[in-house]
N, C-alpha and C positions, 0 to 999 in steps of 0.2 A: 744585233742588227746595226749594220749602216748606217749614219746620217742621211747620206747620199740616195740610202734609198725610202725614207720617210719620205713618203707623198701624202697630205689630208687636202684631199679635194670634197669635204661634206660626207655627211653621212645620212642613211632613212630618218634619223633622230635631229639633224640640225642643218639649216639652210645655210652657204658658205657662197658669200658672194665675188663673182669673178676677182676683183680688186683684194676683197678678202685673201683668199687661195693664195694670193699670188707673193700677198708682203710675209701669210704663215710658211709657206715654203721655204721661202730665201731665206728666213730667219731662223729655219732648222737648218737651210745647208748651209748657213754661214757662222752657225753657233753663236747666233746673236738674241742678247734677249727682246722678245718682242712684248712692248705694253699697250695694252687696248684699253681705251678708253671708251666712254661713253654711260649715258642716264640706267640705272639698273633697270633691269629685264632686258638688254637689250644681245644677251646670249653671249657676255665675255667670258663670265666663269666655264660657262655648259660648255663653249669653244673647248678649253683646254680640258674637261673629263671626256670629252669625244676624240679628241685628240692621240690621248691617253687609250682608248678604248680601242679604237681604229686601228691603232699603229702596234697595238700591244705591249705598250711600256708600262712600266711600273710608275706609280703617281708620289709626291712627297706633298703638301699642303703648308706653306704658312699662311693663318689667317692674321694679319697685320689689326693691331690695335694701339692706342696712344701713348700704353706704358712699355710698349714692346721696346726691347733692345737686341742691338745690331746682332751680338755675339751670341745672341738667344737661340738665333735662326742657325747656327752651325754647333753650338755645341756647350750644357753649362754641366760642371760639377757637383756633385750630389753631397753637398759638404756634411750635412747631416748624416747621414749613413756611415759617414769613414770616422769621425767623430766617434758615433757609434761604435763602432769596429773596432776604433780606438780602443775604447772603452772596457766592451764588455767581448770585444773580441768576434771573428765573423761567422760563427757558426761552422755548417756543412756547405756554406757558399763558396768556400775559397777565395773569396776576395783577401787580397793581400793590401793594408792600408799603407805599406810603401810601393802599390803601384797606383799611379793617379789614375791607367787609362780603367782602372775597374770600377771605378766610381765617376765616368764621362757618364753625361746620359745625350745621346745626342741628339740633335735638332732635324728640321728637313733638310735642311740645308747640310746637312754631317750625312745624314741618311742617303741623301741622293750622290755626292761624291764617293762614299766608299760602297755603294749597289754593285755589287757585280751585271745588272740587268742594265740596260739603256733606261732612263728615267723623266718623266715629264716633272720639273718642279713648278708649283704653282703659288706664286707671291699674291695672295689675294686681297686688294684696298690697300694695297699699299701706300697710297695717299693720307692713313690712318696717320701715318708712322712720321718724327720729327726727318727735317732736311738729311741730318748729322745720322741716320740710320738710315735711311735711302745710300746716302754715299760709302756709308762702309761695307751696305752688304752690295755694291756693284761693285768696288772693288774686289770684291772675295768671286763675286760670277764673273766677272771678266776674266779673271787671271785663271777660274776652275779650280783656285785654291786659298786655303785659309790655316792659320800658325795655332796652332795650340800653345798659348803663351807661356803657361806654366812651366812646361817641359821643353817650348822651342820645336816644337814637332809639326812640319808641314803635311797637311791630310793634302793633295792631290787630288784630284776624281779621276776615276777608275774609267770612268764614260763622261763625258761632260754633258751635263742633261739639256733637253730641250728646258728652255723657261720661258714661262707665261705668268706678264705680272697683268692685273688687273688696277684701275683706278674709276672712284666714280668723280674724280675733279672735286673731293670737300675738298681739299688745300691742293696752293701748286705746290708743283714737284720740281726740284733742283735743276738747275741747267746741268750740273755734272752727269746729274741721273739722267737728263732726255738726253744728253748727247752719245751716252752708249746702248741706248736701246733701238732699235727699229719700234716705229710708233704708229699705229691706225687708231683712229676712231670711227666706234662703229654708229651710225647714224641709224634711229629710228625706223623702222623697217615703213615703206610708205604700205597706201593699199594693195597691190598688187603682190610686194613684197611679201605681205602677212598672208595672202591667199595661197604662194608656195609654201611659206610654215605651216598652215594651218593644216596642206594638204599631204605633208611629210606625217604629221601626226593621226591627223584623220581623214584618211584618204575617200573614206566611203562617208563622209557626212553631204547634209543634204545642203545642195548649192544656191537655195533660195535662201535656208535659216546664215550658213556663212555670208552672204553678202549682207542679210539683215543684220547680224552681231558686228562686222565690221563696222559698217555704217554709221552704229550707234557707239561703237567704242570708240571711232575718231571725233566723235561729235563728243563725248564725254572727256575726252583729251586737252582738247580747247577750250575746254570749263576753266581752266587753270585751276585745279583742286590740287589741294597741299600736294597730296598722293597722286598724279595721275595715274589712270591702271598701265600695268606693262603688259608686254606679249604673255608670260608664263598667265595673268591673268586672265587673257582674254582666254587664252586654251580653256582653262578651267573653266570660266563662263561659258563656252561652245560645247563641254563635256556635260555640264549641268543639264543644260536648254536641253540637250537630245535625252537626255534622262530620264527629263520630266517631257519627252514630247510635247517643248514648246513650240506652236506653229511660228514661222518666221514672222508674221501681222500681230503674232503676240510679243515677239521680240522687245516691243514698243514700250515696252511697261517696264523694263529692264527688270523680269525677277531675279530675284538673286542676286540681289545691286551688291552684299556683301563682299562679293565673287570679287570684283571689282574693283569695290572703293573699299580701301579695309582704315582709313582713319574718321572717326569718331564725329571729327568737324565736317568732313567731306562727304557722310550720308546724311547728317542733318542738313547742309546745306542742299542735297540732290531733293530729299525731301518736302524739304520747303518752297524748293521752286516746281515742285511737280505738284503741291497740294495749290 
C-alpha cells in the first residue's frame, strides 16, 4: 500500500475529531512522526491500533520505560547464546557463531524497517524514556535508518512506517525530539463529545441512563481525585448500569463507584462525603 493512499478518518470503534483527522493524515503523507499527547483515557494509544486496523498495516509496539535504551528499540545481541554456541557448539540450529546477524534479536523498531508489509510503529510513553534516548531514536525515524555498529551494517526500511508516539507529559520532552514530530494534543472529550463515543460503542443504549452517567461523571471529574475517571471508564460504568438495569434516577447513587474510581484514596474519600 501507498502512503498516499492511507486515509484514517475514524472508525465505528473511535471518534476522530475534524482537527484530529487532519494533523493524522498529513503526518502519514509526509512520513512525519506524529506525537499525541494528552491525560490518559483520552484515546492516544487506541488512535494508533485503529489506525493499524483500518488501514491494514502490520503493527510494531515499544512500550517506553525508564531503563529503556535507545539501541534497544532497533536491535540487541543475544550474547549469551553465541557464548553458548561457543561453547558447547549449536546444535541442529545452524547458527554459525562467526556470524553476528544469527544471534541479532530484533527490536520494533528492526522489525518495522525490515517488514516487507507497510507498518504502523507505536512508541508508547515515551515521555518514560531519558532526553538522551528520545534523541537517538528520532534520529534513527528521521532518516528510516539505523548502523549495526558491530558490523557497520546500515538496516534501511523496506517501507518507512507510519509512527505514533504517545506521551502522558510525566517529563518534558526534548526540543530536538518536538521539533521533528508533528504534535496534537488531544484534549478531554467535553459533553457532547463523549455522547458521540459513547454512541460509537453503544449505539442502542438508553438516552435518559446516558445523559444521567455523563452528568455524574463530570461532576465526579471536578472532585480533583488523585485518579480522575477517564472515557475507557465511563464506557465500563455505562456497560455495568445497563447490566444491572439501573434506572437513570438510580444513577445517583453511582453503583459501581469501583468502575470509576479505581485508587484506594479516591473511594474512601467518595465514601465519606456521601456518608
Amino acid at each position: 500500500m501507498k502512503t498516499e493512499d492511507l486515509q484514517f478518518k475514524g472508525s465505528e470503534k473511535y471518534y476522530l475529531s475534524d482537527e484530529l483527522s487532519e494533523i493524522v493524515n498529513m503526518a502519514i503523507l509526509l512520513q512525519r512522526p506524529l506525537l499525541l499527547t494528552g491525560e490518559p483515557g483520552t484515546g492516544k494509544t487506541q488512535l494508533a491500533f485503529e489506525i493499524a486496523r483500518t488501514q491494514n498495516l502490520q503493527m510494531e509496539i515499544l512500550r517506553a520505560k525508564s531503563t529503556f535504551k535507545g539501541e534497544e528499540a532497533a536491535y540487541v545481541q543475544d550474547t549469551v547464546l553465541r557464548l553458548n554456541d561457543a561453547r558447547f557448539g549449536p546444535g541442529e540450529s545452524k547458527r554459525d557463531v562467526n556470524n553476528f546477524f544469527d544471534y541479532i534479536m530484533w527490536g520494533p523498531v528492526g522489525r518495522a524497517f525490515r517488514s516487507e508489509k507497510k507498518t504502523l510503529l507505536l512508541l508508547d510513553e515515551i515521555d518514560k524514556t531519558e532526553s538522551d534516548v528520545q534523541d537517538n531514536l528520532l534520529d534513527i525515524l528521521e532518516d528510516n535508518e539505523f548502523t549495526v555498529r558491530e558490523t557497520n551494517t546500515v538496516i534501511k526500511a523496506i517501507h518507512p512506517p507510519v509512527i505514533i508516539i504517545t506521551s502522558n507529559a510525566k517529563r518534558e520532552l526534548s526540543d530536538p525530539f518536538l521539533r521533528r514530530c508533528f504534535c496534537h494534543h488531544i484534549a478531554f472529550p467535553d459533553p457532547d463529545e463523549m455522547r458521540s463515543i459513547i454512541a460509537l460503542h453503544y449505539p442502542d443504549s438508553n438516552p435518559e441512563l446516558v445523559n444521567a452517567v455523563i452528568k455524574i461523571f463530570y461532576e465526579l471529574r471536578e472532585r480533583r481525585f488523585e485518579k480522575a475517571p477517564a472515557t475507557s471508564e465511563l464506557l465500563q460504568w455505562l456497560q455495568a448500569c445497563e447490566k444491572a438495569d439501573v434506572l437513570p434516577q438510580d444513577a445517583n447513587n453511582i453503583p459501581f463507584a469501583g468502575i470509576l474510581l479505581k485508587k484506594t484514596q479516591d473511594l474512601l474519600n467518595y465514601r465519606n462525603k456521601k456518608t
